[in-house]
N, C-alpha and C positions, 0 to 999 in steps of 0.2 A: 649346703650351709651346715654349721656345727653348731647346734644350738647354746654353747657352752661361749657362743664369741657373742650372742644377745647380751643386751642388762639385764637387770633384773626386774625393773620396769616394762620390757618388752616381752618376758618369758610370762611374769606376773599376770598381762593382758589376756594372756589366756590359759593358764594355768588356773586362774582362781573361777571362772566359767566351768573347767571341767573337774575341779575340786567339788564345785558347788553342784554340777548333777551326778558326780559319784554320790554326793549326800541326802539327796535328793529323790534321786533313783534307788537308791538301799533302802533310804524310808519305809517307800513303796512297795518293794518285792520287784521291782521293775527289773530284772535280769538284763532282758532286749536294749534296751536304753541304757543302760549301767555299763554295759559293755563295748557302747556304740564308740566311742574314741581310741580304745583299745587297739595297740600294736598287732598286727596280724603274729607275731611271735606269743605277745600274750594272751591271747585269745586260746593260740593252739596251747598252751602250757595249761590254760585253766580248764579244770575240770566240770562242767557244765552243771550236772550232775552234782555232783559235792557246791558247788557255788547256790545251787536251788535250795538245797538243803539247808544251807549259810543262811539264806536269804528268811526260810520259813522258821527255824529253830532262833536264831539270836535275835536278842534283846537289843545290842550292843546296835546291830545291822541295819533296826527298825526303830532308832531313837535318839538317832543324830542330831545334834542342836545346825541347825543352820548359821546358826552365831560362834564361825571358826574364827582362829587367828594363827594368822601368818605368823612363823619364827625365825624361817632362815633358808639359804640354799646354798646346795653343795655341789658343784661342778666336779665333773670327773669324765675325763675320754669323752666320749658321744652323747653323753647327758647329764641331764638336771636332776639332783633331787631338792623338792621344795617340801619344807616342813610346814605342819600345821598343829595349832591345838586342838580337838575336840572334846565337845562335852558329850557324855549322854544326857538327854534331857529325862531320862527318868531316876536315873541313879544322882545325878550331876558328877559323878567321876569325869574326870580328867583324862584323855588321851592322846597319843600322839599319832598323828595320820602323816604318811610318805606318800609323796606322789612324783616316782620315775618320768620324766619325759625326755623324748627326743626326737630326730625327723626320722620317720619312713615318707619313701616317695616324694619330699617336699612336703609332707605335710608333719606338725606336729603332733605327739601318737602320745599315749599313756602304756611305760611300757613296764610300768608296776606299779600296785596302787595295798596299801597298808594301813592295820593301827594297830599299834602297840601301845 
């Protein structure tokens, strides 16, 4: 299946589930679980290491508002990217979070995850 022939209603179903424990799990420092949807391609691309460091040092990583908003999606070849708004809940700036999805194995993967 090519996840790119779903609506956007159907990708949404579960897109905003692993939106919400990427934000969730960053909170936290939660590495193990942060990563647990993750494409075995992105898994091996990220650096564990530097992602730890991510996790202990930013502000940004540990202050997620859980109060995101949906903007848009953009199909392309073998996958989805779904936009999102976030806040920092400490700063209240405004960000913008990417979330790559597409199928490994039949199942649907996170095969990059962003805020700019």
């Amino acid at each position: 299946m090519n996840i790119i022939d779903l609506t956007d209603e159907e990708i949404l179903e579960q897109a905003n589930p692993m939106w919400a424990d990427l934000v969730k799990y960053s909170n936290e420092g939660n590495y193990g679980a942060f990563t647990r949807n993750f494409s075995s391609s992105f898994i091996k691309g990220a650096n564990e290491v530097e992602m730890g460091k991510q996790f202990a040092r930013s502000d940004l990583a540990k202050n997620l508002s859980e109060d995101y908003s949906y903007l848009g999606m953009i199909r392309r070849g073998e996958y989805v990217t779904v936009l999102y708004k976030v806040i920092n809940k400490q700063t209240k700036a405004e960000w913008l979070g990417r979330l790559v999805l597409g199928y490994e194995k039949e199942k649907m993967k996170i095969f990059g995850a962003t805020l700019f």
